[in-house]
N, CA, C and O of each residue as an XYZ file, in Angstrom:
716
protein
N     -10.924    -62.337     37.343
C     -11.868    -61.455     36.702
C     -11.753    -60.037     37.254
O     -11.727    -59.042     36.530
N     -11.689    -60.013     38.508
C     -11.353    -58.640     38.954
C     -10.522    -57.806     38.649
O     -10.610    -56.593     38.461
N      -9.213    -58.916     38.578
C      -7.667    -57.664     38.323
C      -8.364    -57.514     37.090
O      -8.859    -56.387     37.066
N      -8.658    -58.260     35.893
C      -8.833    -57.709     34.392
C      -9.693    -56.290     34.671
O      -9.439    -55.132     34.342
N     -10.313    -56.610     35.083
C     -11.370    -55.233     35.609
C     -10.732    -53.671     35.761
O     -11.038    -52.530     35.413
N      -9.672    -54.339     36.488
C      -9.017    -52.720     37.464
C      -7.993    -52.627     36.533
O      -7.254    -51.645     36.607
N      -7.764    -53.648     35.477
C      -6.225    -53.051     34.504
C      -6.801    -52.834     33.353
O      -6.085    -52.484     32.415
N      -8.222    -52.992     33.162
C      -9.353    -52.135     31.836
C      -9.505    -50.703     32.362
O      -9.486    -49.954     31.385
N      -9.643    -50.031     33.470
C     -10.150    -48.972     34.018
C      -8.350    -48.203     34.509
O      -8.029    -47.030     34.696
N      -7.979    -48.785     34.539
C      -6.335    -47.806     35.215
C      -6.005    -46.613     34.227
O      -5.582    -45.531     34.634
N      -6.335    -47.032     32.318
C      -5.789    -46.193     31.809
C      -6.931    -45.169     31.903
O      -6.552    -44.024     31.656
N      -8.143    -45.285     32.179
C      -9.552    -44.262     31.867
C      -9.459    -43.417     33.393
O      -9.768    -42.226     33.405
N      -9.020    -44.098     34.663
C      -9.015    -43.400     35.726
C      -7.377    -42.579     35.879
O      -7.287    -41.674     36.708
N      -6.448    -42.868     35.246
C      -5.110    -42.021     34.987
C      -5.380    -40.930     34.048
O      -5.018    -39.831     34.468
N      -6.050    -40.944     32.608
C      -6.444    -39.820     31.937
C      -7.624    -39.044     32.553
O      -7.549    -37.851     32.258
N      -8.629    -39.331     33.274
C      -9.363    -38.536     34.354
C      -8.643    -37.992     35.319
O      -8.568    -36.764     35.276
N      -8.103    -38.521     36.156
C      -6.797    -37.433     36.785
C      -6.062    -36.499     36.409
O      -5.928    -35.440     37.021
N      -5.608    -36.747     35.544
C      -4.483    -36.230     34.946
C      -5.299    -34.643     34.625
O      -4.937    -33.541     35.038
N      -6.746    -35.039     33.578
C      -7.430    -33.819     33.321
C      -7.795    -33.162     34.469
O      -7.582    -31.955     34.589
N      -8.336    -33.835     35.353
C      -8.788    -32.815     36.719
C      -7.032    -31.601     37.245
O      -6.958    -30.414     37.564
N      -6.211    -32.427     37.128
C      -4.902    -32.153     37.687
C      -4.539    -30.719     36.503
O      -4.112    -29.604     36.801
N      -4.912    -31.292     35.066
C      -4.860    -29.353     34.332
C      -5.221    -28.904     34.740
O      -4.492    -28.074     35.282
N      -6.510    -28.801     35.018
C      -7.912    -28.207     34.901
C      -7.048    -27.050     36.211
O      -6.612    -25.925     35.965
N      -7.007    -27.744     37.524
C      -6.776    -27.029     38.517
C      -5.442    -26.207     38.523
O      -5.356    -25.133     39.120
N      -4.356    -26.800     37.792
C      -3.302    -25.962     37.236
C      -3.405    -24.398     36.584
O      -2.551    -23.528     36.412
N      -4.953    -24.461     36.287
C      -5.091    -22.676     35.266
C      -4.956    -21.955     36.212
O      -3.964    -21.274     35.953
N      -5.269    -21.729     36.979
C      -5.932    -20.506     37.820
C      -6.262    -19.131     37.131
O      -5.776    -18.028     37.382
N      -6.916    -19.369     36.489
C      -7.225    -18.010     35.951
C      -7.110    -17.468     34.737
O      -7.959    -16.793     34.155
N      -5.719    -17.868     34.247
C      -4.868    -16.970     33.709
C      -5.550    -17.224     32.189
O      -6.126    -18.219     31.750
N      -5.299    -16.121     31.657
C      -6.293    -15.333     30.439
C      -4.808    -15.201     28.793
O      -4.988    -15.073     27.582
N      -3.914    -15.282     29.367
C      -2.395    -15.659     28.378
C      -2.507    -16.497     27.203
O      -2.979    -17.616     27.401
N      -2.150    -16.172     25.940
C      -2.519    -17.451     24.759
C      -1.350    -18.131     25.313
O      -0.665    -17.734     26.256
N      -1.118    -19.720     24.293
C      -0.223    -20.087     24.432
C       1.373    -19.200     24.391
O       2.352    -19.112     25.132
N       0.900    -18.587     22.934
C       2.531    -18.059     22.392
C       3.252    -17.214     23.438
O       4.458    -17.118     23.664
N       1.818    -16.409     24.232
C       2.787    -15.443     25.074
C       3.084    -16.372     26.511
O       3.938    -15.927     27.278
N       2.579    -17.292     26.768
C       3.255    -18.256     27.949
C       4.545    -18.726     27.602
O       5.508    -18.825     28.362
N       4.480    -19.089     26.061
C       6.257    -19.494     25.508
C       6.964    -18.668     25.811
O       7.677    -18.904     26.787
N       7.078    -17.524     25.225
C       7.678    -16.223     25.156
C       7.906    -15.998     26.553
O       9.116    -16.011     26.781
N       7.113    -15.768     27.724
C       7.725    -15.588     29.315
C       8.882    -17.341     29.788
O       9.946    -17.637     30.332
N       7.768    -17.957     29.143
C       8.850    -19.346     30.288
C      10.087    -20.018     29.219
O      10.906    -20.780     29.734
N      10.200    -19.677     27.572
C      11.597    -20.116     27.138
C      12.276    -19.044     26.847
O      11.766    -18.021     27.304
N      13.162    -18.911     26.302
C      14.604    -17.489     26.268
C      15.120    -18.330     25.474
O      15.822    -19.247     25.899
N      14.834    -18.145     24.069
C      15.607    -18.721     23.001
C      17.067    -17.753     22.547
O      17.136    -16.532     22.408
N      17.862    -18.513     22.430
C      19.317    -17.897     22.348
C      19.862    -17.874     20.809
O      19.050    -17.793     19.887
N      21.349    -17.951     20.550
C      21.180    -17.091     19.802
C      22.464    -17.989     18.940
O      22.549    -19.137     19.375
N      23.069    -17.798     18.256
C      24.037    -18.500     17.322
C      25.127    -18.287     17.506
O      26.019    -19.057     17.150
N      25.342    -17.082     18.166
C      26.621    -16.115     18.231
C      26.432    -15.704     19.787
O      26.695    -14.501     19.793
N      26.094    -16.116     21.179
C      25.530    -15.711     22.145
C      24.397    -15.287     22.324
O      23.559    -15.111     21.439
N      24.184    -14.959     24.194
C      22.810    -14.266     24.244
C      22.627    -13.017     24.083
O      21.454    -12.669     23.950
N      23.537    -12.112     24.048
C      23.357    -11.017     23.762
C      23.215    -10.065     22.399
O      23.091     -8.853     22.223
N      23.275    -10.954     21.730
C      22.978    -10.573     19.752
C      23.570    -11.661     19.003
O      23.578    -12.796     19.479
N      24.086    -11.395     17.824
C      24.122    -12.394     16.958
C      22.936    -12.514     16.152
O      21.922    -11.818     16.202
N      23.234    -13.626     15.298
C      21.650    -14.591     14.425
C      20.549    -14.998     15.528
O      20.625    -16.111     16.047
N      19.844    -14.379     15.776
C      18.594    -15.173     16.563
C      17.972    -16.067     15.885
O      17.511    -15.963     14.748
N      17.951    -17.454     16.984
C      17.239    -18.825     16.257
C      16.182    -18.493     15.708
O      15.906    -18.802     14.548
N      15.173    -17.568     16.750
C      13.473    -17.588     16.881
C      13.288    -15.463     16.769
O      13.714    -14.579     17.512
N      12.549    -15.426     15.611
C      12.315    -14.204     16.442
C      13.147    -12.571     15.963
O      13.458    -12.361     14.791
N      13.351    -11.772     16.834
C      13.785    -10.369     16.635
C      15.640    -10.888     16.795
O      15.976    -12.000     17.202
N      16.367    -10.074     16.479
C      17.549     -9.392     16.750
C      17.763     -9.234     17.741
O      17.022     -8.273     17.945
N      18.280     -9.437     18.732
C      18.243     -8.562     20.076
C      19.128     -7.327     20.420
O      18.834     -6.568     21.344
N      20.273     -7.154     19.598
C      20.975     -5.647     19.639
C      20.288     -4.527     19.258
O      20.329     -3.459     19.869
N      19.397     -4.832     17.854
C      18.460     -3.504     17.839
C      17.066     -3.660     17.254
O      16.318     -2.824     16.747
N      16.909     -5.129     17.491
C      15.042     -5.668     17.982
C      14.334     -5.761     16.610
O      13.135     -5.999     16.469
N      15.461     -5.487     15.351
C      14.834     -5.678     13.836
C      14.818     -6.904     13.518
O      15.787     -7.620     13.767
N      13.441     -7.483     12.758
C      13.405     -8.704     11.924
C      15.153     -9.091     11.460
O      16.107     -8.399     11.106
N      14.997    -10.128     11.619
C      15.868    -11.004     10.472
C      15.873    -11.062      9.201
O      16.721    -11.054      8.308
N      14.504    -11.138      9.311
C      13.927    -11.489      7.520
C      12.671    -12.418      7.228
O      12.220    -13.208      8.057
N      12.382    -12.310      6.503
C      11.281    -13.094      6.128
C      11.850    -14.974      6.639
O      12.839    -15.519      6.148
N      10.931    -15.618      7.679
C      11.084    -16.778      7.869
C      11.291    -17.969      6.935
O      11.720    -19.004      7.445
N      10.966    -17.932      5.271
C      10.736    -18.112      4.232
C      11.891    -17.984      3.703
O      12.043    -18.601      2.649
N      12.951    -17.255      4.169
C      13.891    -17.247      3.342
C      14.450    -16.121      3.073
O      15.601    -15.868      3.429
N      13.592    -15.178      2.308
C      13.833    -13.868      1.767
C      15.050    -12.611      2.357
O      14.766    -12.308      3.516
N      16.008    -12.021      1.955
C      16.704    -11.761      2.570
C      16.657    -10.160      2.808
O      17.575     -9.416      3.156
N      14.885     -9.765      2.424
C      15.182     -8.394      2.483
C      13.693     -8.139      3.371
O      13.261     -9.177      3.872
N      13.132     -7.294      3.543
C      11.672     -6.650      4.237
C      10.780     -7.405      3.370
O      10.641     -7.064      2.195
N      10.139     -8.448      3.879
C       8.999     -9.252      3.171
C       7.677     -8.264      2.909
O       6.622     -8.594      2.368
N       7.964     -7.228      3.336
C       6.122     -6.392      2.723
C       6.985     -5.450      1.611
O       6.504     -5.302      0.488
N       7.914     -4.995      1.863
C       8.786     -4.139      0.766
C       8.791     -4.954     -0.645
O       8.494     -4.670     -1.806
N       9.128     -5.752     -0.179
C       9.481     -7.238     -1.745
C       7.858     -7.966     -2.130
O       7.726     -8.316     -3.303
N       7.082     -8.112     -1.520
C       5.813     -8.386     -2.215
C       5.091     -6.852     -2.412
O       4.864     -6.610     -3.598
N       4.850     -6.204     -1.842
C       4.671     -4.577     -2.617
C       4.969     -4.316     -3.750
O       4.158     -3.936     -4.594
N       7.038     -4.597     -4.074
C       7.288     -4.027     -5.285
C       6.857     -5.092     -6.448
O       6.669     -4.641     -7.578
N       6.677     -6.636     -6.183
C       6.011     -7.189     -7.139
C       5.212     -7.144     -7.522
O       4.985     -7.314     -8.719
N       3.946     -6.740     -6.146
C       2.754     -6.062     -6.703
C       2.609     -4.848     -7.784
O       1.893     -4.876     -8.784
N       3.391     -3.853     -7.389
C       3.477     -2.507     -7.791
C       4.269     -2.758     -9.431
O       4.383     -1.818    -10.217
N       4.593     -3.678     -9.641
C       5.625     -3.839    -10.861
C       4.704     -4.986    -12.093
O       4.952     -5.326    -13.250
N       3.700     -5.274    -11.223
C       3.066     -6.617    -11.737
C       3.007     -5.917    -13.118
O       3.625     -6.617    -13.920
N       2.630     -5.087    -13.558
C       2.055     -4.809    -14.790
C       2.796     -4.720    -16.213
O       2.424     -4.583    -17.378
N       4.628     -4.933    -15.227
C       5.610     -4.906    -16.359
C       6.279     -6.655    -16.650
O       6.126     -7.483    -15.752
N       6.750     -6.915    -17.516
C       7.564     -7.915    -17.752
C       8.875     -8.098    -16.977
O       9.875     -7.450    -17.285
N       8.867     -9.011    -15.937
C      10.255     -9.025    -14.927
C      10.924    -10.056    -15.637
O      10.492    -11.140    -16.030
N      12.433     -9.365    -15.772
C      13.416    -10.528    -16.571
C      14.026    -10.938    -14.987
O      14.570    -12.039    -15.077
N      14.097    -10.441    -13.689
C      14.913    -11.159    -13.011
C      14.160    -10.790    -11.801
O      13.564     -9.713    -11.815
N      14.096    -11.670    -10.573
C      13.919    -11.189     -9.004
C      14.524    -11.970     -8.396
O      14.310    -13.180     -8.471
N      15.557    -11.349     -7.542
C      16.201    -11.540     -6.637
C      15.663    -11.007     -4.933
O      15.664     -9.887     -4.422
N      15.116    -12.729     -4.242
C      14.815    -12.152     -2.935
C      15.906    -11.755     -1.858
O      16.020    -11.021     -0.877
N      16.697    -12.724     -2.656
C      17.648    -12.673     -1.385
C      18.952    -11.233     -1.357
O      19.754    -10.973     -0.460
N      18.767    -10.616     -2.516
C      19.676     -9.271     -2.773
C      18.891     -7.932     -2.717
O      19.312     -6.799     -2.484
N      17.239     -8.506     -3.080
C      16.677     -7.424     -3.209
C      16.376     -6.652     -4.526
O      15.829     -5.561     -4.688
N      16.642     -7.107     -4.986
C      16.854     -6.438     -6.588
C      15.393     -7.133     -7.423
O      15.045     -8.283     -7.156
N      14.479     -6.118     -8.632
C      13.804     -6.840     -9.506
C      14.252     -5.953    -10.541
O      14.420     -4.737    -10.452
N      14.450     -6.802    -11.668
C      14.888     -5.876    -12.937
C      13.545     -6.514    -14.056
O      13.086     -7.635    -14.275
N      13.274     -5.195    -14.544
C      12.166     -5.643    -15.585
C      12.751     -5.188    -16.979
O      13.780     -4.535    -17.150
N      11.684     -5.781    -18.162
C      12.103     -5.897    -19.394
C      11.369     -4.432    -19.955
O      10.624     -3.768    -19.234
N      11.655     -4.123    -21.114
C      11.195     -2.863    -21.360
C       9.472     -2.982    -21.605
O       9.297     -3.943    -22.355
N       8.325     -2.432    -21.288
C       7.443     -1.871    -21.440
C       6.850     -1.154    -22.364
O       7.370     -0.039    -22.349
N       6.034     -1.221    -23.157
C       5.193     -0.011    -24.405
C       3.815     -0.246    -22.889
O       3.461     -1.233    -22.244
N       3.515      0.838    -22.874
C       1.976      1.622    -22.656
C       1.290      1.747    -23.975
O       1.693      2.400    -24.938
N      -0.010      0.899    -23.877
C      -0.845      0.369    -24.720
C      -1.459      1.883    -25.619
O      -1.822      1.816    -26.794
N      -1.479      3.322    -24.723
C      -1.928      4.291    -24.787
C      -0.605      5.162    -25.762
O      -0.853      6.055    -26.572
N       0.929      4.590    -25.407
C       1.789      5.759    -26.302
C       2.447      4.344    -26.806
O       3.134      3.737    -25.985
N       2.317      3.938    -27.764
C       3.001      3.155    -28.173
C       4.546      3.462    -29.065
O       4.817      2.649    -29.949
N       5.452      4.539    -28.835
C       6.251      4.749    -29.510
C       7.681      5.489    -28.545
O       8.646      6.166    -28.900
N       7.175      4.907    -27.073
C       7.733      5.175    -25.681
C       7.397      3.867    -24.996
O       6.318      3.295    -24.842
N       9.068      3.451    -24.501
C       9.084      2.328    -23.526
C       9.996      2.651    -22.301
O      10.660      3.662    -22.072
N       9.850      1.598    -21.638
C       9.952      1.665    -20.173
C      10.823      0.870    -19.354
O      10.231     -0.111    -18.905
N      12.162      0.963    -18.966
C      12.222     -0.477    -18.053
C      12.942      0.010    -16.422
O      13.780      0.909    -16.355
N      12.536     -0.612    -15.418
C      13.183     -0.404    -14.057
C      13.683     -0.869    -13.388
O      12.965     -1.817    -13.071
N      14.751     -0.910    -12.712
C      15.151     -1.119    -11.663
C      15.063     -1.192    -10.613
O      15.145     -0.072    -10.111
N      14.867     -2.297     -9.593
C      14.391     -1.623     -8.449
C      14.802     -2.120     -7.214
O      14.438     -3.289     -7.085
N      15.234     -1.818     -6.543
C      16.110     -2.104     -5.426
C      16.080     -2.118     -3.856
O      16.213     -1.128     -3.136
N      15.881     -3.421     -3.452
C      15.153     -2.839     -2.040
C      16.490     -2.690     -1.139
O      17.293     -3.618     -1.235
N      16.780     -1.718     -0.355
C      18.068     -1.684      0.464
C      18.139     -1.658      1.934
O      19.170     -1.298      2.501
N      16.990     -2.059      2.630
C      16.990     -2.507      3.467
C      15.901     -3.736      4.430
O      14.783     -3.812      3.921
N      16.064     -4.515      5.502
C      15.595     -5.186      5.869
C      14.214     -4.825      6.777
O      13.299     -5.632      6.943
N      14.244     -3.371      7.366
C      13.043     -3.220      7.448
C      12.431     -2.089      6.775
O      13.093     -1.299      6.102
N      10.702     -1.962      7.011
C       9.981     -1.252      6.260
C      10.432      0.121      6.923
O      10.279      0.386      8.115
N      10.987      0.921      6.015
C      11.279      2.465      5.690
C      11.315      3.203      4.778
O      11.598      2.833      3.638
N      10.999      4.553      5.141
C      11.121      5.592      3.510
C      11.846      5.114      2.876
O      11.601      4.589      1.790
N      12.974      5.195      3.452
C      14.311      5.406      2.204
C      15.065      3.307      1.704
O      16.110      3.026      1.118
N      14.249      2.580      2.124
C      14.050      1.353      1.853
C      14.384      0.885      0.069
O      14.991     -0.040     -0.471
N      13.672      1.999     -0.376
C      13.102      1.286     -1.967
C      14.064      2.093     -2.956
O      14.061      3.286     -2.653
N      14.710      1.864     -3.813
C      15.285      2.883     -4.611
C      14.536      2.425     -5.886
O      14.377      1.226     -6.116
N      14.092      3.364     -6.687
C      14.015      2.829     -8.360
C      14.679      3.728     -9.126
O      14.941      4.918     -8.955
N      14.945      2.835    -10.141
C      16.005      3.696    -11.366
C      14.794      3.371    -12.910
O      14.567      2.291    -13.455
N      14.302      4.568    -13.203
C      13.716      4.124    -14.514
C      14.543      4.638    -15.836
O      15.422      5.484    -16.000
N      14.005      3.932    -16.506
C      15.055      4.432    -18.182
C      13.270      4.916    -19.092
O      12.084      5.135    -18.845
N      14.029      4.859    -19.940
C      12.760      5.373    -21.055
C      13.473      6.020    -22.502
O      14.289      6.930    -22.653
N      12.763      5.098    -23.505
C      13.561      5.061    -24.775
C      12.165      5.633    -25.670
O      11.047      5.354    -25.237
N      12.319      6.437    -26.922
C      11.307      7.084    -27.778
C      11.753      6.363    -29.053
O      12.924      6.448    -29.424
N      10.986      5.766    -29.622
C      11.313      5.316    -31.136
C      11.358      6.056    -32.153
O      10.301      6.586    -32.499
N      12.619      6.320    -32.948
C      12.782      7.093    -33.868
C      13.203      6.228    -35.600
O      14.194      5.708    -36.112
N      12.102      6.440    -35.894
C      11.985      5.390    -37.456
C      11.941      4.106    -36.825
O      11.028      3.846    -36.041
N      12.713      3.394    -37.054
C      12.903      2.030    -36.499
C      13.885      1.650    -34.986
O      13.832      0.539    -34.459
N      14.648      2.657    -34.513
C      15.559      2.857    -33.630
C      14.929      3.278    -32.694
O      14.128      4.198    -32.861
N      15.124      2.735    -31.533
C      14.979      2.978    -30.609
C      15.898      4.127    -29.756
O      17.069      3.751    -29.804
N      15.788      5.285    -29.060
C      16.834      6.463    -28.375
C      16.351      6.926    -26.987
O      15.389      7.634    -26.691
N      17.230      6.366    -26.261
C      17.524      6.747    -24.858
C      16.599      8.142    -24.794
O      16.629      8.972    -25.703
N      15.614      8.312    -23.363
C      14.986      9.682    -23.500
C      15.110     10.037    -21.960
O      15.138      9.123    -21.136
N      15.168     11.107    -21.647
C      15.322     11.434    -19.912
C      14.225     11.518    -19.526
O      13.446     12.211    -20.181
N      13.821     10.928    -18.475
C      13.443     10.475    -17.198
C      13.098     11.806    -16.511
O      13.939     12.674    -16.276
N      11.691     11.903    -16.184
C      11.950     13.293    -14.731
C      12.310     12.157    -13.387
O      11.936     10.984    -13.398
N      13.008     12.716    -12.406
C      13.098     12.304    -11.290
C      11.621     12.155    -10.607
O      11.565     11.060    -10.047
N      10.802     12.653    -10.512
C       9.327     12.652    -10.498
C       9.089     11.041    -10.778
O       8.468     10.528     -9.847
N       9.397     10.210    -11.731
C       8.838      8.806    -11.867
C       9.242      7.851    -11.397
O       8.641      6.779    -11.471
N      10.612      8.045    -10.663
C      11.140      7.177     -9.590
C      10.743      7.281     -8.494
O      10.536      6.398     -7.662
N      10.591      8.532     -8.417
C      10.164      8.808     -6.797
C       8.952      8.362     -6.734
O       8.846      7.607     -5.767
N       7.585      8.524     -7.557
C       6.222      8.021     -7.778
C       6.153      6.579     -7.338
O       5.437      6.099     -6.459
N       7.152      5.898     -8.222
C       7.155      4.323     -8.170
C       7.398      3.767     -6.687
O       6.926      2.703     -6.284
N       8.460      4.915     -5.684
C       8.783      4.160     -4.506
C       7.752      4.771     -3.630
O       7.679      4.395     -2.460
N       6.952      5.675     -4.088
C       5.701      6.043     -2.869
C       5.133      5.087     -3.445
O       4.658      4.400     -2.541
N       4.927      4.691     -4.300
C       3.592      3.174     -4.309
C       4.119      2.022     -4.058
O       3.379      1.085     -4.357
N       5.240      1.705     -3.567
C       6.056      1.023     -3.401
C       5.494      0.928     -1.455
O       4.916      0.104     -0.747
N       6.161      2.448     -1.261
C       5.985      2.167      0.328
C       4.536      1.718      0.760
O       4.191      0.714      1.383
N       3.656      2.942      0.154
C       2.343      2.520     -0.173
C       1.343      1.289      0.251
O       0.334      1.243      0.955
N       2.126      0.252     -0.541
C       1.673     -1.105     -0.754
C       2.145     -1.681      0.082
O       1.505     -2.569      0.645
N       3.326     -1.395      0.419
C       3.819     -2.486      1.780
C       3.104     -2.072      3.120
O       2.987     -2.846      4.070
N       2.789     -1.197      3.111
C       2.275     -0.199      4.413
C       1.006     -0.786      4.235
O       0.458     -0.724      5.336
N       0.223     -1.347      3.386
C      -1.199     -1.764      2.839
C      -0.920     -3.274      3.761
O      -1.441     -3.672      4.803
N      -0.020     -3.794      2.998
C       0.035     -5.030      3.236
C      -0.081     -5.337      4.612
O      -1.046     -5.942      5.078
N       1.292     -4.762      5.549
C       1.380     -4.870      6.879
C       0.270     -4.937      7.703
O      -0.048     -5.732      8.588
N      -0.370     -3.743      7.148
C      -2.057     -3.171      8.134
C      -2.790     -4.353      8.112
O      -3.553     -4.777      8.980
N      -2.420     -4.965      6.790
C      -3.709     -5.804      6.535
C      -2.974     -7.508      7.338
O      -3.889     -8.332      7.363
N      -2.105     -7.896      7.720
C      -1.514     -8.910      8.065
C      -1.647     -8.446      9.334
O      -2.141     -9.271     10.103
N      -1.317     -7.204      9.882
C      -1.408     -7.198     11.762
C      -2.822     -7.072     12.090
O      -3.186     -7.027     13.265
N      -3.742     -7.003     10.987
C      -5.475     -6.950     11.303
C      -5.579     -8.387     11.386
O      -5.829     -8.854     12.497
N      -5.382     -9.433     10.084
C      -5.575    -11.064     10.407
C      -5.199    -11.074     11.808
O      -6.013    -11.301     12.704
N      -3.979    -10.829     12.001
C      -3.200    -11.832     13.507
C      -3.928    -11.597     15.000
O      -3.612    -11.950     16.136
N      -5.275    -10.681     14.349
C      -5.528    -10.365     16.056
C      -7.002    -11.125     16.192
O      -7.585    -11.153     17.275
């Protein structure tokens, strides 16, 4: 009757130890987990430790994202920005992994006899000015025909300040969650 006793209680007095034995392990320290990872592992790299594909994390030659963890092969606030910023047109194609959204032509409900379609191109992996290119077209209907009409440079450039805009929105608003 006894041993049953002391081999009912071994596993309740080993998990009581064990907790006293954390407990006294803290000393103090005020560190989340992630940044205790970050000091005690050194995740490496595909191509060595000194750059290459990093498994986890930054680049280490010049400390830029990879890319969206998800997949995406371009600046993940650049590429949901310009979908945002584009929502209002008909997209015949998006490409995450090139960067590219091409939309279908556009009438504005207000000029209906002027359409619209863009190009838009993200060209790099992180968030920067010169990141976003857009190419717009714009056609005027003449009788039944449709005719190519010029563009001010003014409406490309518009499109990639709301472009940066929005990603710059986004970011603020994702490094405000994380804290």
């Amino acid at each position: 009757m006894r041993r049953s006793r002391v081999l009912r209680l071994a596993p309740v007095v080993l998990a009581a130890s064990l907790a006293v034995a954390g407990c006294s392990s803290w000393g103090g320290q005020t560190e989340t987990v992630d940044e205790q990872i970050k000091k005690e592992y050194k995740f490496g790299s595909l191509l060595g430790t000194d750059g290459g594909f990093s498994l986890f994390g930054k680049n280490k030659r010049n400390g830029a994202e990879q890319g969206d963890p998800n997949g995406i092969g371009v600046n993940s606030f650049l590429w949901r920005a310009s979908l945002d910023t584009l929502s209002f047109m008909p997209i015949v194609s998006a490409d995450p992994f090139g960067g590219v959204i091409l939309t279908d032509w556009y009438t504005p409900p207000d000029t209906p006899n002027e359409r619209f379609k863009v190009n838009l191109y993200i060209m790099d992996r992180q968030l920067r000015a010169d990141g976003v290119r857009v190419s717009v077209f714009k056609q005027q209907r003449a009788g039944s025909d449709w005719r190519d009409s010029a563009v001010g440079p003014e409406t490309a450039t518009t499109l990639e300040d709301a472009v940066l805009t929005r990603a710059r929105q986004i970011r603020v608003a994702q490094q405000a969650a994380a804290r």
